[in-house]
Kinemage of the C-alpha trace (Angstrom):
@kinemage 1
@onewidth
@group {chain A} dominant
@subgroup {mainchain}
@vectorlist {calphas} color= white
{ca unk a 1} P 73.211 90.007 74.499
{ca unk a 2} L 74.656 92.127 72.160
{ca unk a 3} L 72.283 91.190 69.453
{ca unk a 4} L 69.861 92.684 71.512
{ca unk a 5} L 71.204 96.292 70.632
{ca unk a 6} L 73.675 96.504 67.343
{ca unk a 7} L 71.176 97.243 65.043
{ca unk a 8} L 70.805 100.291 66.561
{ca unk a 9} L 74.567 101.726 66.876
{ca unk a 10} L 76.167 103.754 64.128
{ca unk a 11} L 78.174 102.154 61.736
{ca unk a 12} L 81.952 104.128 62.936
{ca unk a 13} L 82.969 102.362 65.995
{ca unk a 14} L 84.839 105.450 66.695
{ca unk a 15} L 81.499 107.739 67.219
{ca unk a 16} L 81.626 108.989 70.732
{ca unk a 17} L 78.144 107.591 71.669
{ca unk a 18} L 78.950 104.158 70.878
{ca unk a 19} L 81.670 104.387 73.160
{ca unk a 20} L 79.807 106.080 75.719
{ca unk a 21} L 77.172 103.411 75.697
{ca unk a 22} L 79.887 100.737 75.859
{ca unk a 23} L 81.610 102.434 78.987
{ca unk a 24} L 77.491 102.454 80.651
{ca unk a 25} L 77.405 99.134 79.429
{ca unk a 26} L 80.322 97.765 80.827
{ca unk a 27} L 79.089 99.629 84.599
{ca unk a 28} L 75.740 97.973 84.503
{ca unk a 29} L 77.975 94.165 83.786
{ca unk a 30} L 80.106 94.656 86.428
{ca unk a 31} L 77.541 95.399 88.936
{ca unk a 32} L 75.372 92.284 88.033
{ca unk a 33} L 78.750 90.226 87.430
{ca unk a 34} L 79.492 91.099 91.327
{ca unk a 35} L 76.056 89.832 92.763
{ca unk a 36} L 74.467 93.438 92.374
{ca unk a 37} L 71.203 93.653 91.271
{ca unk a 38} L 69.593 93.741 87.630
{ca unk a 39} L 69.785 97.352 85.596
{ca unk a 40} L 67.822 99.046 83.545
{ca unk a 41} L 69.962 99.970 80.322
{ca unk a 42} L 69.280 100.722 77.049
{ca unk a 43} L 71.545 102.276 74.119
{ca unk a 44} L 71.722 104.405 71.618
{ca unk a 45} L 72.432 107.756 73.183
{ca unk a 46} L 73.063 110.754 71.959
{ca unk a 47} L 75.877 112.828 74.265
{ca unk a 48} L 76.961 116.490 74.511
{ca unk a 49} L 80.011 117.426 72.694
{ca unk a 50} L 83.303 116.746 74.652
{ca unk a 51} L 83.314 120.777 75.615
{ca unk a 52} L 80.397 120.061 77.512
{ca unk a 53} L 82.067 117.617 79.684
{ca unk a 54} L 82.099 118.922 83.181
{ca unk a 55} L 86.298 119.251 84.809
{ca unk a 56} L 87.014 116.419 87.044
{ca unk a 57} L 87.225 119.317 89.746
{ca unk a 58} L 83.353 119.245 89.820
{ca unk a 59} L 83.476 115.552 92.162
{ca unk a 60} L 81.804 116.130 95.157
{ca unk a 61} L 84.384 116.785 98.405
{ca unk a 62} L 84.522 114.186 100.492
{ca unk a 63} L 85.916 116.235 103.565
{ca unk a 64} L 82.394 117.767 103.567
{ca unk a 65} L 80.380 117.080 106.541
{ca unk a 66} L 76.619 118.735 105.983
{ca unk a 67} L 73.726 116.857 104.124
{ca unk a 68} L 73.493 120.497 103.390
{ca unk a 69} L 76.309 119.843 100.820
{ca unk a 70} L 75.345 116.397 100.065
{ca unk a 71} L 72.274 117.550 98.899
{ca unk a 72} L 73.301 120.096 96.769
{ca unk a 73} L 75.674 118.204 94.762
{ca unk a 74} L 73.391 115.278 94.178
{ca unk a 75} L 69.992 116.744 94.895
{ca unk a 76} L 70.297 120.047 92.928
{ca unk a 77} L 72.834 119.154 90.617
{ca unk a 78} L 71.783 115.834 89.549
{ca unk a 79} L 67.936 115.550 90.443
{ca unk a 80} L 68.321 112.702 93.477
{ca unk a 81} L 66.273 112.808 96.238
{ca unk a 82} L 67.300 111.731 99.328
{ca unk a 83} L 66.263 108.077 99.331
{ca unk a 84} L 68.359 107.902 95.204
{ca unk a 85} L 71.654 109.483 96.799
{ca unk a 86} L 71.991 107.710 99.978
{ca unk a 87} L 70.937 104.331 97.879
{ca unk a 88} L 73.260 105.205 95.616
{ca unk a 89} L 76.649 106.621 97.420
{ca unk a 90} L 75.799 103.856 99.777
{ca unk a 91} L 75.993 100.735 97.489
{ca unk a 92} L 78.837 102.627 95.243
{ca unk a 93} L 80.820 102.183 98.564
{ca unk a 94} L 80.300 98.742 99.030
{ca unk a 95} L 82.656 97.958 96.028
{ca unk a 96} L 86.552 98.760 95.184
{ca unk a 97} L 88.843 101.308 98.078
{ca unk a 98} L 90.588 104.404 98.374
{ca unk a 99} L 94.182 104.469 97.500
{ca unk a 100} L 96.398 107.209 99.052
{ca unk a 101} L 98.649 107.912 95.907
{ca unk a 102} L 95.371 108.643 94.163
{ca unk a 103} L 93.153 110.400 96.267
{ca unk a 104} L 95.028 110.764 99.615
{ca unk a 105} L 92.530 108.196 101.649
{ca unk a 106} L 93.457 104.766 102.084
{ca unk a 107} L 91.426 101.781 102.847
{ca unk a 108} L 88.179 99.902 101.661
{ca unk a 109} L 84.706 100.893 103.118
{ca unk a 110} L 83.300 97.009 103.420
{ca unk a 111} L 85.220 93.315 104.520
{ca unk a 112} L 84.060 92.081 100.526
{ca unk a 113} L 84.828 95.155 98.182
{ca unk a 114} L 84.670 92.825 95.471
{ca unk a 115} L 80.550 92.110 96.146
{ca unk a 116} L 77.628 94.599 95.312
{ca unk a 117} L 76.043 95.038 98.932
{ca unk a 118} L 74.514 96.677 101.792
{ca unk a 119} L 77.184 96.234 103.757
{ca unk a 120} L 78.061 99.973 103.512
{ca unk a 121} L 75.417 100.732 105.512
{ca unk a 122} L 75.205 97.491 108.070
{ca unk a 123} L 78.540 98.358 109.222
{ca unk a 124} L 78.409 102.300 109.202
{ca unk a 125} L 75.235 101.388 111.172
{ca unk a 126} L 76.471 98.982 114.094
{ca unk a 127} L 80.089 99.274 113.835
{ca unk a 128} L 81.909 102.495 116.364
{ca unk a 129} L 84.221 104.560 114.417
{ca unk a 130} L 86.879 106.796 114.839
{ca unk a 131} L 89.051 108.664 113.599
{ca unk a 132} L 92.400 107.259 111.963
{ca unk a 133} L 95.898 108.096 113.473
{ca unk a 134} L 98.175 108.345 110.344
{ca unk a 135} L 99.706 111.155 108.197
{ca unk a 136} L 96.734 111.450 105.959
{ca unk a 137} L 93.562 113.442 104.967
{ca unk a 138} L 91.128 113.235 108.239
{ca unk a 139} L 89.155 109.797 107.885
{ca unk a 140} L 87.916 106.972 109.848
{ca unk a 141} L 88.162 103.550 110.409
{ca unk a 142} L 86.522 101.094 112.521
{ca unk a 143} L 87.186 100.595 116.492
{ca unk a 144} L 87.374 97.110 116.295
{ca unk a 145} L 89.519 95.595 113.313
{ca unk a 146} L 90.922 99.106 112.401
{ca unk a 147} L 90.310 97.487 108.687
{ca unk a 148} L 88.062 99.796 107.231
{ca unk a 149} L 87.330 103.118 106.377
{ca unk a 150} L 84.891 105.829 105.930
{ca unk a 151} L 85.211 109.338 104.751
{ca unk a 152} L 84.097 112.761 106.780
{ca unk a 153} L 81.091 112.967 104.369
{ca unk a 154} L 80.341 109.036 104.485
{ca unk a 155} L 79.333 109.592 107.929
{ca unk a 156} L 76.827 112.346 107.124
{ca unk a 157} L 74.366 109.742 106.671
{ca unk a 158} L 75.075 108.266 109.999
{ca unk a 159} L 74.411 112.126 111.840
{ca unk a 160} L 71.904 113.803 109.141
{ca unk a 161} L 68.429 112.754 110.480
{ca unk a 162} L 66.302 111.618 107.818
{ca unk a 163} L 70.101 110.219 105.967
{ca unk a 164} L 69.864 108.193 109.127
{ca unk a 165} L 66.657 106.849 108.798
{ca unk a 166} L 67.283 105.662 105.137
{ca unk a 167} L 70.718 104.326 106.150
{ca unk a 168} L 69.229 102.213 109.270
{ca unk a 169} L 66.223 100.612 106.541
{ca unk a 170} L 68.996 99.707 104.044
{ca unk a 171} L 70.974 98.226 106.978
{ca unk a 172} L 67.893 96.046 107.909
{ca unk a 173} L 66.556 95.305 104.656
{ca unk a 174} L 69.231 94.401 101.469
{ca unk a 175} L 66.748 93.862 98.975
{ca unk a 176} L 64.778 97.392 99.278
{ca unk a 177} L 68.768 98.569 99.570
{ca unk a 178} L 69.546 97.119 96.056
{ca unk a 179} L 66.577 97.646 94.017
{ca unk a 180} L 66.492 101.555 95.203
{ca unk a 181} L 70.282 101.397 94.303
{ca unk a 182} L 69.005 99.849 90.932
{ca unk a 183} L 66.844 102.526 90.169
{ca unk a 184} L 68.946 105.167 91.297
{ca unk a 185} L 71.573 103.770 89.349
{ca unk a 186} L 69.934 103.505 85.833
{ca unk a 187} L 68.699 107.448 86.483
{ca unk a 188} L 72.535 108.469 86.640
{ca unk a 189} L 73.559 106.693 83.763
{ca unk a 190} L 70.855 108.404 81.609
{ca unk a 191} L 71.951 111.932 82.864
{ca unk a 192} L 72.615 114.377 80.305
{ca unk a 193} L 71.861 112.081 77.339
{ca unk a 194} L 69.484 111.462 75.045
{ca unk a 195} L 67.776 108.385 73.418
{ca unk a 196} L 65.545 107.489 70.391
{ca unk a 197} L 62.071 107.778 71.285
{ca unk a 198} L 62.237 103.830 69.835
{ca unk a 199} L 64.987 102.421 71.992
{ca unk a 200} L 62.835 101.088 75.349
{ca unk a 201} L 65.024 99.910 78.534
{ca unk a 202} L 65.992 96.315 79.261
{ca unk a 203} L 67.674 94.187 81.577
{ca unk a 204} L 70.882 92.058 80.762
{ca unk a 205} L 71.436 88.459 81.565
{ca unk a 206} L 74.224 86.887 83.914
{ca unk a 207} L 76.675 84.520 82.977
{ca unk a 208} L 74.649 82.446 85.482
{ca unk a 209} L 71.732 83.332 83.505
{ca unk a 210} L 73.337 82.184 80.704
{ca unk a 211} L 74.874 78.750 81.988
{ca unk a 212} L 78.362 80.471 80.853
């Protein structure tokens, strides 16, 4: 795989965009690794200095409860449309959990956090939620295992209107859910950075792929 790319890299492993293209890199393997769906990736970028970096106060707020904010945060900020962002967040919250000592919510959104999905939306979808009785931030979890969680702005795209719409297709349909998540996916990795007009996209294989 990696054959595929080194001739390309800079000589210093120490150069910021070799490192940068090994942390995208090492995103795109994990999702495939966990059943998600093939990404475009290519390397060889060419980042903004360090002072360009935005703070880590810039993450969207996830007591927000407006597509209205939603929206502006990955619509004007980052260029998604609707159907990228709600692919996107949606899928991203099919994997891993909160944990209260590091962001104050507790719990994982899906029953298989370990899995690249669409169960982020089947269950947001048909499941009732309400809200959680404990001594944390104001979230959710589910009526009937009390498992599960969702943020205030998770269920935005369970009372937006056209979020709705989106959320019940991926619900129905897991393939359109990952390959819009795929595309969506490869966009955000490419934000901010620049290529070599030379360097085209490709997709990695699997260990399955590889009989490893």
């Amino acid at each position: 795989m990696l054959s595929k790319f080194t001739h390309i890299l800079p000589p210093n492993p120490n150069t910021p965009c070799l490192q940068r293209d090994l942390y995208t890199l090492g995103g795109v393997t994990a999702i495939q690794e966990l059943s998600g769906p093939k990404i475009q990736w290519r390397p060889g970028r060419v980042d903004l200095s360090e002072s360009a970096i935005p703070p880590p106060t810039r993450l969207p707020d996830p007591t927000q409860t407006t597509g209205d904010f939603i929206r502006s945060v990955f619509g004007t900020r980052y260029g998604f449309n609707d159907r990228e962002l709600v692919s996107l967040i949606g899928v991203g919250h099919s994997i891993g959990r909160c944990h209260a000592n590091a962001s104050g919510f507790d719990g994982p959104w899906t029953f298989s956090p370990t899995m690249v999905t669409n169960d982020f939306f089947t269950l947001l979808i048909n499941e009732d939620w309400e809200f959680k009785k404990w001594d944390g931030p104001k979230q959710y979890t589910d009526v009937k295992t009390k498992s599960l969680m969702m943020l205030p702005s998770d269920m935005v795209f369970k009372t937006d209107p056209e979020f709705r719409k989106l959320s019940e297709e991926y619900a129905k349909d897991a393939d359109k859910c990952l390959s819009d998540f795929a595309g969506a996916f490869s966009k955000l990795l490419e934000l901010g950075a620049h290529f070599p007009a030379s360097v085209e996209k490709f997709t990695l294989d699997t260990l399955d792929d590889q009989d490893l």
